[in-house]
PyMOL Python script that loads the backbone (N, CA, C, O; Angstrom):
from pymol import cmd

cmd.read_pdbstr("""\
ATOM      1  N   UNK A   1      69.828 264.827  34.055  1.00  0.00           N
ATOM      2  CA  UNK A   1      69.278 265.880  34.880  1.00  0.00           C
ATOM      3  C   UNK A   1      69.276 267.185  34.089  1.00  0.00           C
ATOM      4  O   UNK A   1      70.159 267.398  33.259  1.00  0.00           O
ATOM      5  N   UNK A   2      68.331 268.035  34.321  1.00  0.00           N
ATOM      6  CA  UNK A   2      68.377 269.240  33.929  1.00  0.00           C
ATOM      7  C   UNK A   2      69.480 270.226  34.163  1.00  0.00           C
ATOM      8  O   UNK A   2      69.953 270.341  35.294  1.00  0.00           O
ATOM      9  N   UNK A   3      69.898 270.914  33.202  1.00  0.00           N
ATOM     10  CA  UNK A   3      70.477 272.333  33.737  1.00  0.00           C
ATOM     11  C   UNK A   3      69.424 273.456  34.214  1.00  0.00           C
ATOM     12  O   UNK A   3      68.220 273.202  34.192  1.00  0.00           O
ATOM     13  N   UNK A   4      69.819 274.469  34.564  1.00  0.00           N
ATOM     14  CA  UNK A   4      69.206 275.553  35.465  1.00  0.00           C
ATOM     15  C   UNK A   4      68.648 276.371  34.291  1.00  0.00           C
ATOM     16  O   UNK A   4      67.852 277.269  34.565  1.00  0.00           O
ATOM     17  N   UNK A   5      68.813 276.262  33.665  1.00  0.00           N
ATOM     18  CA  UNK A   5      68.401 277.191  32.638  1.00  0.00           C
ATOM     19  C   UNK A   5      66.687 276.319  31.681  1.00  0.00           C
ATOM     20  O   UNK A   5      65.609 276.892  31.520  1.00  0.00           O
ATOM     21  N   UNK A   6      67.027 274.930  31.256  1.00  0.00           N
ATOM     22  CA  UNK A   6      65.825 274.392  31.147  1.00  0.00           C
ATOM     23  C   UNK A   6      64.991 274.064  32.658  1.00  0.00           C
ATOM     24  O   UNK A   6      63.932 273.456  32.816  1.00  0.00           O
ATOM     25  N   UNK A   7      65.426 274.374  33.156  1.00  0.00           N
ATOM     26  CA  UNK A   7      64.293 274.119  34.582  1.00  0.00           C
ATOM     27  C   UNK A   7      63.589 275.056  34.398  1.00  0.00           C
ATOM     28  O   UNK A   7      62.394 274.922  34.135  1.00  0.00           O
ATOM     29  N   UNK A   8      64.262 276.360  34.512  1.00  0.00           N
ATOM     30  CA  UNK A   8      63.656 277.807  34.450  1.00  0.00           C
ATOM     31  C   UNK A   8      62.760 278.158  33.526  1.00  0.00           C
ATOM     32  O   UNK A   8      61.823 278.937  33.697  1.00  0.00           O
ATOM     33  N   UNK A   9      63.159 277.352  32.141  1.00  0.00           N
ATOM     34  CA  UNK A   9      62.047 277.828  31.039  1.00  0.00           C
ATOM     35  C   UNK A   9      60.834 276.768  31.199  1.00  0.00           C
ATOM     36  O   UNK A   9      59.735 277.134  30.784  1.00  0.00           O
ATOM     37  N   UNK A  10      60.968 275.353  31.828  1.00  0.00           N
ATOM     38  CA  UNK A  10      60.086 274.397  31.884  1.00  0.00           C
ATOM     39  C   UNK A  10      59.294 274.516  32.893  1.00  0.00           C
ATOM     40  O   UNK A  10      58.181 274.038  32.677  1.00  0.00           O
ATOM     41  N   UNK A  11      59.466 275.047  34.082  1.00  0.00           N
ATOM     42  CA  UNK A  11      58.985 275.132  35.117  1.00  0.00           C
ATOM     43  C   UNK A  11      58.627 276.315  35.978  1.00  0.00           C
ATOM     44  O   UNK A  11      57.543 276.512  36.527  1.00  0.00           O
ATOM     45  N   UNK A  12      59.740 277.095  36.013  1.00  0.00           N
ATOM     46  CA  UNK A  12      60.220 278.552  36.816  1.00  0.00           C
ATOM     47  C   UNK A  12      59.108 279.516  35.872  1.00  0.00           C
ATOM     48  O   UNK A  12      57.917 279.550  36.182  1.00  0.00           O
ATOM     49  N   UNK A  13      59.524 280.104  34.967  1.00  0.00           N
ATOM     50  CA  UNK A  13      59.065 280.879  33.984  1.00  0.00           C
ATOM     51  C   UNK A  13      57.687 281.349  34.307  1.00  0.00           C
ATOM     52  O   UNK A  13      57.561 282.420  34.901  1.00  0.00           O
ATOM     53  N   UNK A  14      56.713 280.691  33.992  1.00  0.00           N
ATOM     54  CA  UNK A  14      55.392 281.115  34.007  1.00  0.00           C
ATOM     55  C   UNK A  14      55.235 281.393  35.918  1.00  0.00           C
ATOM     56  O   UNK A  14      54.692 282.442  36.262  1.00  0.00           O
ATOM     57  N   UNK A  15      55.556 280.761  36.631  1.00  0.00           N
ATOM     58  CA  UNK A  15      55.897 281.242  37.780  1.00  0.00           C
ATOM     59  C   UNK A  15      55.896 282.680  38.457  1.00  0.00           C
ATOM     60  O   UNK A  15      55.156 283.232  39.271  1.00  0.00           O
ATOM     61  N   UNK A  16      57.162 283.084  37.699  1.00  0.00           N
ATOM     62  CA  UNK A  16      57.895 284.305  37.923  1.00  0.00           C
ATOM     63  C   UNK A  16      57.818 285.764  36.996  1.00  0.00           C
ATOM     64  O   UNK A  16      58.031 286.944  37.275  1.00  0.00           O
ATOM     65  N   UNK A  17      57.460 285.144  35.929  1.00  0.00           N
ATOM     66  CA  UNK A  17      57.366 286.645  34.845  1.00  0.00           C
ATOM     67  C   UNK A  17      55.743 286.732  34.997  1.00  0.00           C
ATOM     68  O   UNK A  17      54.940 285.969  35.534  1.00  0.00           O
ATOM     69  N   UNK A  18      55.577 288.060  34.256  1.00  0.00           N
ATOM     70  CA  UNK A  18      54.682 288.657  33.913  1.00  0.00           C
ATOM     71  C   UNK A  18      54.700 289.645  32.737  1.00  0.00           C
ATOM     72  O   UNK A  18      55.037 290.796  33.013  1.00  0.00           O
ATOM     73  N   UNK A  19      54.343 289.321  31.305  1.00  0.00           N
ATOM     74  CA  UNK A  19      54.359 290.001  30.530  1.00  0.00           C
ATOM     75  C   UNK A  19      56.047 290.097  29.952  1.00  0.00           C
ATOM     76  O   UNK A  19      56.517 291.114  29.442  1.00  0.00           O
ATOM     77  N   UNK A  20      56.726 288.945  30.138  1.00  0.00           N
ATOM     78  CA  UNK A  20      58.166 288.920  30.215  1.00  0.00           C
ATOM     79  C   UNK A  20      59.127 289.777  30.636  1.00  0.00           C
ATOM     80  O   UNK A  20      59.995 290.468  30.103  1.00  0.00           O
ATOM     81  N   UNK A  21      58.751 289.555  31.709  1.00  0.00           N
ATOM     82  CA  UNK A  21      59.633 290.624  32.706  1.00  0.00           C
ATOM     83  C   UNK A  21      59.205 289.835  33.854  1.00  0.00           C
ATOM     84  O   UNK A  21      58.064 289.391  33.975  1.00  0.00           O
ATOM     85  N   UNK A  22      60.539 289.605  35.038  1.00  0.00           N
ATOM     86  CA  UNK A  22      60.255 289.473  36.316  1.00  0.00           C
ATOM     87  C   UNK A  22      59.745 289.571  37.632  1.00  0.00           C
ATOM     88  O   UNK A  22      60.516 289.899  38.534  1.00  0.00           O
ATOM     89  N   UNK A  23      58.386 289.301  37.905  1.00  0.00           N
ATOM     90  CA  UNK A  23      57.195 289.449  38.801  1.00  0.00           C
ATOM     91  C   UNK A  23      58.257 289.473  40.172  1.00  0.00           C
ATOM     92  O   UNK A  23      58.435 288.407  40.761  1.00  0.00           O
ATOM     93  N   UNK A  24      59.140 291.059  40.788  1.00  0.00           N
ATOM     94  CA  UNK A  24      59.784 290.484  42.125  1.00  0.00           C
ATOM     95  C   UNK A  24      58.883 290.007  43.196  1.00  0.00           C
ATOM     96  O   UNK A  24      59.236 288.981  43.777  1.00  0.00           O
ATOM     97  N   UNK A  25      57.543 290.701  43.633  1.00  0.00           N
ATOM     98  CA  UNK A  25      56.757 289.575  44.551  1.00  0.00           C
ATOM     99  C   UNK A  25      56.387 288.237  44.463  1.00  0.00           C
ATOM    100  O   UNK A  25      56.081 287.477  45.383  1.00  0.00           O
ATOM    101  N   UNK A  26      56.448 288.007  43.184  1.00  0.00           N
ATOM    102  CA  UNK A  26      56.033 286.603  42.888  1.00  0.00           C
ATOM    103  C   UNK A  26      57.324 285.899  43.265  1.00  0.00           C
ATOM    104  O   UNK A  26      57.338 285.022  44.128  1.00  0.00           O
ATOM    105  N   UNK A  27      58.446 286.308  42.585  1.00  0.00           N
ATOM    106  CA  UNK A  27      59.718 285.341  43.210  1.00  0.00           C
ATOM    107  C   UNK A  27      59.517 285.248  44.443  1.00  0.00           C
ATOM    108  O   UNK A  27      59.406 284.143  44.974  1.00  0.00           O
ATOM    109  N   UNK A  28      59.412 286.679  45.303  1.00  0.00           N
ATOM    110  CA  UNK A  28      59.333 286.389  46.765  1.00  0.00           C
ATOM    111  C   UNK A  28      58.399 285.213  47.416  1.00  0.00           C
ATOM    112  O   UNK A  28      58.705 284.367  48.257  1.00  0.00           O
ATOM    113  N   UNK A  29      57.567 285.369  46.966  1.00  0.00           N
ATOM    114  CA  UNK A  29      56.490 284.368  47.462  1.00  0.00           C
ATOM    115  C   UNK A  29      56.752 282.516  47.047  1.00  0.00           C
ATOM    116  O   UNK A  29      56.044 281.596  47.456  1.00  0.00           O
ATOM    117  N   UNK A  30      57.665 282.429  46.368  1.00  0.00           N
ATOM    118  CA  UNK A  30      58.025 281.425  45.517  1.00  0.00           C
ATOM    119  C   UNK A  30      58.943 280.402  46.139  1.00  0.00           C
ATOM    120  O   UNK A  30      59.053 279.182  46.018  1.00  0.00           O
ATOM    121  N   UNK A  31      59.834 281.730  47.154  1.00  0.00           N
ATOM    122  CA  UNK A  31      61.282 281.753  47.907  1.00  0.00           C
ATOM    123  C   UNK A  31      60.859 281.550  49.157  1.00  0.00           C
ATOM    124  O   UNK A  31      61.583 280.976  49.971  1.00  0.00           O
ATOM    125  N   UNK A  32      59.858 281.915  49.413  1.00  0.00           N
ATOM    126  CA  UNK A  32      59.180 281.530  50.440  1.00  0.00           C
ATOM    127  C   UNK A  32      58.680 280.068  50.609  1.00  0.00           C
ATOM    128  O   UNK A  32      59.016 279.191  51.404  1.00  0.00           O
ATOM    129  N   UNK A  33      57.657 280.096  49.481  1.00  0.00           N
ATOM    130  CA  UNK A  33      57.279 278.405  49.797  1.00  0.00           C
ATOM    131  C   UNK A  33      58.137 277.376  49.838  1.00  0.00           C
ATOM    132  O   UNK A  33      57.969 276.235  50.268  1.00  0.00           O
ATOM    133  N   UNK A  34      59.177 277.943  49.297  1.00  0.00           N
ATOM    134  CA  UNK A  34      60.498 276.420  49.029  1.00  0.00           C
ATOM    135  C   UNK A  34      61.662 276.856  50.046  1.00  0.00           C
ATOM    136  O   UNK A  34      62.635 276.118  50.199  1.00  0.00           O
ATOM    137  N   UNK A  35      61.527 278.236  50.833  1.00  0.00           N
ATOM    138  CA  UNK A  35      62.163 278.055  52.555  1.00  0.00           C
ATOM    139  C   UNK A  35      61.453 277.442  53.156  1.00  0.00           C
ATOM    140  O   UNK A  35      62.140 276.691  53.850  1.00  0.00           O
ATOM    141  N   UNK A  36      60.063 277.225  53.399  1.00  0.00           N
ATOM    142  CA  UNK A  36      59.524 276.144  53.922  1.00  0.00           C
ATOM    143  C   UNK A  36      59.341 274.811  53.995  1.00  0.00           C
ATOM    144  O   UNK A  36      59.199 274.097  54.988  1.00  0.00           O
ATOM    145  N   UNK A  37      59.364 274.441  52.401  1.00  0.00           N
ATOM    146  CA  UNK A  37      59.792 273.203  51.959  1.00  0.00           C
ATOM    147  C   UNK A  37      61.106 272.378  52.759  1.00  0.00           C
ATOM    148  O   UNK A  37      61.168 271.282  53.317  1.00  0.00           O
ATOM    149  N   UNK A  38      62.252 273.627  52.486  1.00  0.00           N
ATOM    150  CA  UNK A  38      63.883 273.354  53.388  1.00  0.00           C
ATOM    151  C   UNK A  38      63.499 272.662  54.590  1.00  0.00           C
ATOM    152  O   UNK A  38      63.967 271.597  54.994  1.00  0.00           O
ATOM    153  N   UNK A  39      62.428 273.502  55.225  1.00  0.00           N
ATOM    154  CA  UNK A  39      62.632 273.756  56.720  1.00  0.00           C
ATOM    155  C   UNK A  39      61.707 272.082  57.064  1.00  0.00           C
ATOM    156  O   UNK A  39      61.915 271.240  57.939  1.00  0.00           O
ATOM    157  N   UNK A  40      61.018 272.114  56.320  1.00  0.00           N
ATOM    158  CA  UNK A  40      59.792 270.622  57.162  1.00  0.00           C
ATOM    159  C   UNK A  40      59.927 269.355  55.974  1.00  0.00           C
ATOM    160  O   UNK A  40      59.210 268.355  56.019  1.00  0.00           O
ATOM    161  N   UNK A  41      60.938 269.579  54.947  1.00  0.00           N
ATOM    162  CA  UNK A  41      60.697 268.128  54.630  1.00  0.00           C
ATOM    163  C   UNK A  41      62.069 267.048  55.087  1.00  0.00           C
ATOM    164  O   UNK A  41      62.253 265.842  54.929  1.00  0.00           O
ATOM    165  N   UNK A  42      62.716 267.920  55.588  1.00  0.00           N
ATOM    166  CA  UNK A  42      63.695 266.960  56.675  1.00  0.00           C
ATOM    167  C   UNK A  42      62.891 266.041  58.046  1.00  0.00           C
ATOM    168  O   UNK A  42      63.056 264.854  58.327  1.00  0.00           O
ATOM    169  N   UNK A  43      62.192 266.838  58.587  1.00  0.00           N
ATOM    170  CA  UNK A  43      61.556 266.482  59.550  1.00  0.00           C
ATOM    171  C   UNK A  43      60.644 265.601  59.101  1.00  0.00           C
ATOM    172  O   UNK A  43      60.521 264.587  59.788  1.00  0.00           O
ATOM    173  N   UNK A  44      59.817 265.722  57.927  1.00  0.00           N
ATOM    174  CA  UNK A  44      59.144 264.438  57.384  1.00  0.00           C
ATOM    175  C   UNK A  44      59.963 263.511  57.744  1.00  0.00           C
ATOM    176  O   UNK A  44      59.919 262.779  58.733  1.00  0.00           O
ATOM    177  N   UNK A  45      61.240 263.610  56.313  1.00  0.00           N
ATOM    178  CA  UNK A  45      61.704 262.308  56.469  1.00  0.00           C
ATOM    179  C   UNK A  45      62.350 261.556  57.829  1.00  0.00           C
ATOM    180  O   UNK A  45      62.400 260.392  58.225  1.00  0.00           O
ATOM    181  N   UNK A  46      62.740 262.646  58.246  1.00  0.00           N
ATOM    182  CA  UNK A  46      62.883 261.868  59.685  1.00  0.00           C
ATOM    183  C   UNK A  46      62.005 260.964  60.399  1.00  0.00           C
ATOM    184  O   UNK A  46      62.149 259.810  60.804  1.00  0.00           O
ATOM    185  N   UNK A  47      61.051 261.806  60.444  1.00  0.00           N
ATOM    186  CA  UNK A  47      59.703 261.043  60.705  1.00  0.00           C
ATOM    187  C   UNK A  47      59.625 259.027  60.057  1.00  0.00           C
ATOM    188  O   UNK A  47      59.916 257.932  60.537  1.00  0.00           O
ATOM    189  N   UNK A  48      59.052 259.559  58.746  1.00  0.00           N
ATOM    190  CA  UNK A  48      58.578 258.213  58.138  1.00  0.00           C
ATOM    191  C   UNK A  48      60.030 257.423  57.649  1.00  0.00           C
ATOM    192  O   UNK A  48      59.883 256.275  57.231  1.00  0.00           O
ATOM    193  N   UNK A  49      61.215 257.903  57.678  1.00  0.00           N
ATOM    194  CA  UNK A  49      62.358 256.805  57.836  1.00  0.00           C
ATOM    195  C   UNK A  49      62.918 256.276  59.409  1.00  0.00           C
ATOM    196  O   UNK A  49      64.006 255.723  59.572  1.00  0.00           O
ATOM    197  N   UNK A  50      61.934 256.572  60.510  1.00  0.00           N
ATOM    198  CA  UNK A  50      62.448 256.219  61.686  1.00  0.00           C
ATOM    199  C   UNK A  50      64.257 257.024  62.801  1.00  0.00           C
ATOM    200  O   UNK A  50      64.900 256.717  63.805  1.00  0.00           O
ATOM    201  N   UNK A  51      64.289 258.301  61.525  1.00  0.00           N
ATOM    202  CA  UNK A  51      65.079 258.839  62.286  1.00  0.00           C
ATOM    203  C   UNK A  51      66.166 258.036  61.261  1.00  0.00           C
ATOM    204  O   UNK A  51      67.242 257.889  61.841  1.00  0.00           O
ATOM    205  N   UNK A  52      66.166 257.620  60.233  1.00  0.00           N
ATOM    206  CA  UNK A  52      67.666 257.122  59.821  1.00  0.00           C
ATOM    207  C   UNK A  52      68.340 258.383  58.242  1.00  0.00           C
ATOM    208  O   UNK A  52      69.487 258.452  57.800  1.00  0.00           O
ATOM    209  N   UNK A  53      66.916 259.281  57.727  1.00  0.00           N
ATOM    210  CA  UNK A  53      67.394 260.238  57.163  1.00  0.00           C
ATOM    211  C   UNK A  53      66.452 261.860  57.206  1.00  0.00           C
ATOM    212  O   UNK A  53      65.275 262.202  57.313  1.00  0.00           O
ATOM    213  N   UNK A  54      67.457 262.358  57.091  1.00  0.00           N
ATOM    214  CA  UNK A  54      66.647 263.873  57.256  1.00  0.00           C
ATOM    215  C   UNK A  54      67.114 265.071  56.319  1.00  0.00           C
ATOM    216  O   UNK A  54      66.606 266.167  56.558  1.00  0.00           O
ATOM    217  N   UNK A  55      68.027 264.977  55.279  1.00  0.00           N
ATOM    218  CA  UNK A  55      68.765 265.793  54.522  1.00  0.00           C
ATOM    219  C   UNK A  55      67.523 265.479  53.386  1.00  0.00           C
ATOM    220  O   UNK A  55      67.147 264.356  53.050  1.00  0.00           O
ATOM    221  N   UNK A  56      66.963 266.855  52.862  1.00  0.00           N
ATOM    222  CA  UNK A  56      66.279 267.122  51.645  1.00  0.00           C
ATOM    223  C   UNK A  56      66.005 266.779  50.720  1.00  0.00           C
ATOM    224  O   UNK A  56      64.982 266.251  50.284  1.00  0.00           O
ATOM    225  N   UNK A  57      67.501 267.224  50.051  1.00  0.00           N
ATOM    226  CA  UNK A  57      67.830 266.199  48.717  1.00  0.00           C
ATOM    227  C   UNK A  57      68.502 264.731  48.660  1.00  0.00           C
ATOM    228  O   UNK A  57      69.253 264.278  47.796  1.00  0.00           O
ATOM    229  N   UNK A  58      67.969 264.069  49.934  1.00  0.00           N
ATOM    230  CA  UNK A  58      68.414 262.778  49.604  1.00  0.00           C
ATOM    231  C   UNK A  58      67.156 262.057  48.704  1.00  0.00           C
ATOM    232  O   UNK A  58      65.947 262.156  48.912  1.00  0.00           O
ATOM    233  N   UNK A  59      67.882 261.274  47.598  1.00  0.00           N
ATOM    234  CA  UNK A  59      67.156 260.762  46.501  1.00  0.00           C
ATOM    235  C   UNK A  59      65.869 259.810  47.101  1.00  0.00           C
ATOM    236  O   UNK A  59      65.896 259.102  48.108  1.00  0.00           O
ATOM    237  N   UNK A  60      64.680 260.036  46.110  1.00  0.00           N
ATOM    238  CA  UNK A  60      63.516 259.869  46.840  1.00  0.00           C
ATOM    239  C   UNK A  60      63.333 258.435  47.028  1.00  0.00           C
ATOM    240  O   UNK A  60      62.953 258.094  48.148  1.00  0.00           O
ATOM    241  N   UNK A  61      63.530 257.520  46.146  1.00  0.00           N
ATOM    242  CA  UNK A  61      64.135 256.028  46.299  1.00  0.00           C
ATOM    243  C   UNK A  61      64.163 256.012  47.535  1.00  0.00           C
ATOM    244  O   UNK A  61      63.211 255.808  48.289  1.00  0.00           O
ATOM    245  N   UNK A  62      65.812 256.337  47.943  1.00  0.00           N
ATOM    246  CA  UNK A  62      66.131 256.009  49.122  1.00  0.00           C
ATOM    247  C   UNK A  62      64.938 256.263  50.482  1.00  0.00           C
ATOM    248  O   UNK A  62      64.668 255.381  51.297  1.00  0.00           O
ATOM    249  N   UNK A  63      64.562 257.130  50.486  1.00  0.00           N
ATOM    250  CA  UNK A  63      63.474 257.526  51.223  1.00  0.00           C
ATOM    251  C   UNK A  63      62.204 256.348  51.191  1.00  0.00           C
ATOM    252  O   UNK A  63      61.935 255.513  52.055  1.00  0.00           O
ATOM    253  N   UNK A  64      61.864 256.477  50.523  1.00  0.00           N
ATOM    254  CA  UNK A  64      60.727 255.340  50.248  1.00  0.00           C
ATOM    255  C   UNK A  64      60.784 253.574  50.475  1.00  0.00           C
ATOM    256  O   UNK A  64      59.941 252.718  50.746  1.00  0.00           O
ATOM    257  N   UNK A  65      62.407 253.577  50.177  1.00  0.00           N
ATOM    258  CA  UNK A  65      62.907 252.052  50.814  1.00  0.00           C
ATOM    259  C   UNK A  65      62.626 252.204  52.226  1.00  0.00           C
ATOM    260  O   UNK A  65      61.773 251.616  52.891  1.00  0.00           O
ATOM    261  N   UNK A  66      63.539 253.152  52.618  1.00  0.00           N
ATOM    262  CA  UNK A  66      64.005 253.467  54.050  1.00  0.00           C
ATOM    263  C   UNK A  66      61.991 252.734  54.955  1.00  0.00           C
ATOM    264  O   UNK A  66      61.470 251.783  55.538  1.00  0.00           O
ATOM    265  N   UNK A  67      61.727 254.095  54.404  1.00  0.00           N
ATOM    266  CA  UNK A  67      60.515 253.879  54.756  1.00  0.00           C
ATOM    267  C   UNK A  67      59.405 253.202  55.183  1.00  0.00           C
ATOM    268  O   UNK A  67      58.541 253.433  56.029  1.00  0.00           O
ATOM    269  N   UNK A  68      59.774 251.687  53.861  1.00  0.00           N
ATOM    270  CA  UNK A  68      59.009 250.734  53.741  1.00  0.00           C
ATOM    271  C   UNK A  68      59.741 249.979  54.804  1.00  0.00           C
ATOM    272  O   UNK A  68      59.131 249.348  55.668  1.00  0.00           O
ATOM    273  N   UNK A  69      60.967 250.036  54.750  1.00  0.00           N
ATOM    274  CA  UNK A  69      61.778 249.186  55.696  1.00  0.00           C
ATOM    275  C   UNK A  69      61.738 249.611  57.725  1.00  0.00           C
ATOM    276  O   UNK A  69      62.152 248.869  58.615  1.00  0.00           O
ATOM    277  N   UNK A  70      61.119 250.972  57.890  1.00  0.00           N
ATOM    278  CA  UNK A  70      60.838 251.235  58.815  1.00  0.00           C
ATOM    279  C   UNK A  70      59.674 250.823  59.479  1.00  0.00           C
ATOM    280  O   UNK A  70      59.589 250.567  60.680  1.00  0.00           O
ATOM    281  N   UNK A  71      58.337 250.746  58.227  1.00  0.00           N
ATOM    282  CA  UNK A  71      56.992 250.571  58.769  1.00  0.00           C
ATOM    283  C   UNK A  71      56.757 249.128  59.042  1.00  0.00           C
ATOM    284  O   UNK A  71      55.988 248.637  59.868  1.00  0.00           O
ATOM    285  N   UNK A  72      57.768 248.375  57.978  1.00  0.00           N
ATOM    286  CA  UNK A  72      57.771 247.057  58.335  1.00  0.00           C
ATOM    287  C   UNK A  72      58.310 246.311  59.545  1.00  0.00           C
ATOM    288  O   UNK A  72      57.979 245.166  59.851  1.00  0.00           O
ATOM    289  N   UNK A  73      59.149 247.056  60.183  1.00  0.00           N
ATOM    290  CA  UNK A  73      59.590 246.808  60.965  1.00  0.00           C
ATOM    291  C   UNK A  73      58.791 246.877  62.667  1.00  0.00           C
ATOM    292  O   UNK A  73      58.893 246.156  63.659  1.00  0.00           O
ATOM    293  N   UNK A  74      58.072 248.005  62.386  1.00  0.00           N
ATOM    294  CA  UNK A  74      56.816 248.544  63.239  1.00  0.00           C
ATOM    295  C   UNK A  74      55.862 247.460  63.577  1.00  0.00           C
ATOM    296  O   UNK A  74      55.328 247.327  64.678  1.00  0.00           O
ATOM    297  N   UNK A  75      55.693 246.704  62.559  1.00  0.00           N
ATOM    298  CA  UNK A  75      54.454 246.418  62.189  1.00  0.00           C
ATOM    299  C   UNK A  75      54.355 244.746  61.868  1.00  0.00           C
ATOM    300  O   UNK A  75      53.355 244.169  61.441  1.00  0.00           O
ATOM    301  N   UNK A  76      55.500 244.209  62.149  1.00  0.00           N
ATOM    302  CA  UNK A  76      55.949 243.293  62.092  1.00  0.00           C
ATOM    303  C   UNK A  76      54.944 242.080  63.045  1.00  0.00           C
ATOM    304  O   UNK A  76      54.657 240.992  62.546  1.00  0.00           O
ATOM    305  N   UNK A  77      54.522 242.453  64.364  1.00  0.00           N
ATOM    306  CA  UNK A  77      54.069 241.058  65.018  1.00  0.00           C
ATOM    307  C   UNK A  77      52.267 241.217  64.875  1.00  0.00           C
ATOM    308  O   UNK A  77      51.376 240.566  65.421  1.00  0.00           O
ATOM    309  N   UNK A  78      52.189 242.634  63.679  1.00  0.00           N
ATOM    310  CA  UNK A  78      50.956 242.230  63.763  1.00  0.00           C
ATOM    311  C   UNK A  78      50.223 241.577  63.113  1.00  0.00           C
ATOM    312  O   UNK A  78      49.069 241.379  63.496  1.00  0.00           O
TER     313      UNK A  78
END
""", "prot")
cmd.dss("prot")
cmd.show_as("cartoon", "prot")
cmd.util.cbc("prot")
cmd.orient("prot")
């Protein structure tokens, strides 16, 4: 896994600076989209795992089993 510091130069960076220096509206707006992220991708997973996970950073694997194992279950006598 990454440390915080190569995330920032791999990913974050062009993001957030401008002219190398720190764009503060741009962070804001940044902080924003990923409070939203917080807020509705629990409720996804709740959703498409049948209510068996809803925490964020649970590993995406798990999610996607869960998942398959939910729809199959749905979907079973048809």
């Amino acid at each position: 896994m990454k440390d915080h510091e190569q995330c920032y130069e791999e990913f974050w960076k062009d993001l957030v600076e401008k002219n190398g220096a720190v764009d503060l509206d741009q962070v804001k707006k940044e902080l924003f989209d990923f409070h939203r992220m917080i807020q509705n991708v629990p409720k996804v997973y709740d959703y498409v795992t049948g209510g068996a996970v809803s925490k964020s950073l649970t590993d995406p694997d798990i999610i996607c089993n869960l998942a398959y194992e939910h729809f199959k279950e749905l979907f079973k006598d048809e």
